[in-house]
C-alpha positions, 0 to 999 in steps of 0.5 A, a space after each residue: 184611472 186606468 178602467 176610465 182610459 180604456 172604456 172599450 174594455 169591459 169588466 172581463 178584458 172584452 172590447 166593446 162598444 161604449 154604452 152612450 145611450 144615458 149621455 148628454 147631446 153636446 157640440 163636439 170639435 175636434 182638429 187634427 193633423 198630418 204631414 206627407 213628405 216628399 220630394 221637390 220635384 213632387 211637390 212642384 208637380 202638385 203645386 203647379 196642377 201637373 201630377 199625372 192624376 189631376 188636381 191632388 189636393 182637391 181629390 186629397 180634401 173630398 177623400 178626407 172628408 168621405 173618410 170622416 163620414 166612414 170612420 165608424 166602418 173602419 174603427 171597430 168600436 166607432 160609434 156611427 156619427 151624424 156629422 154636422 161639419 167637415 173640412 179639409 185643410 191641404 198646405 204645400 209646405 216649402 224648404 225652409 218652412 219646417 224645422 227639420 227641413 222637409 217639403 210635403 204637404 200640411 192637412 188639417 182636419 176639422 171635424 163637428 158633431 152634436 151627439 153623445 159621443 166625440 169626433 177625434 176619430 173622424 177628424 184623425 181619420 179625415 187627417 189620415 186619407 188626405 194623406 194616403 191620397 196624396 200618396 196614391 195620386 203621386 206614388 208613381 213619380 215618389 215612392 218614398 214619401 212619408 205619412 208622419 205626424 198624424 195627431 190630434 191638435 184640440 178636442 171640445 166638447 162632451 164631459 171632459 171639455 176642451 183638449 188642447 196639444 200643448 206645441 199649438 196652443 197658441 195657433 188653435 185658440 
């Protein structure tokens, strides 16, 4: 079992790049998502178009999705994708709204591809660099605002079928 989980590792312990060549083209989908905290005050500057940078969340969606056309430059063993879709959800997120109480903003990332190989990374990296934008264009007035919960949310596609993360099965179907 162990051999099939980490197919980037070779017969001798060596990293590789995953031979998808014999592989079927399927349709592949994967979502993913990411929370940045902060304060109020911060997310009021956001909400209300008056951070110093401009419109956040439109440079935070159009970074997400330049970041999933670029994962295979980042992610060593990525296998360079001719993404067919890409989107980037950004949700301000009021006190009250989450459980534990926090302010930020929600991204959602959905990502496509039909190929031999899936999409999680691109979708995870989209996810990611929405976040990391919203960080830069606001860290000025914030530094202590926090990227968390970085996760996939549902994969489709390939041999392995759909994945979903249980805690929102019932919001992804």
């Amino acid at each position: 079992m162990a051999e099939e989980l980490l197919t980037h590792i070779d017969e001798k312990g060596d990293v590789r790049m995953v031979d998808v060549s014999q592989k079927a083209d399927t349709e592949r989908v994967a979502i993913a998502e990411g929370f940045i905290a902060m304060h109020q005050e911060t997310l009021d500057l956001i909400t209300t178009g008056t951070a110093a940078k401009g419109d956040v969340l439109a440079c935070a969606r159009v970074a997400g999705v330049m970041a999933a056309k670029k994962t295979s430059d980042l992610i060593p063993m990525c296998h360079p994708l001719n993404i067919t879709k890409a989107k980037v959800e950004c949700t301000p997120v009021q006190a009250g709204e989450r459980a534990d109480g926090r302010v930020g903003i929600h991204v959602t990332t959905t990502c496509g591809v039909t190929g031999k190989t899936g999409i999680e990374m691109e979708a995870l990296t989209a996810a990611s660099v929405a976040c990391l934008t919203v960080y830069d264009m606001c860290k000025a007035v914030d530094r202590g605002m926090e990227i968390m919960d970085v996760r996939l949310l549902r994969k489709d596609g390939g041999k392995t079928g759909l994945w979903l993360r249980e805690q929102r099965v019932e919001e992804l179907l």
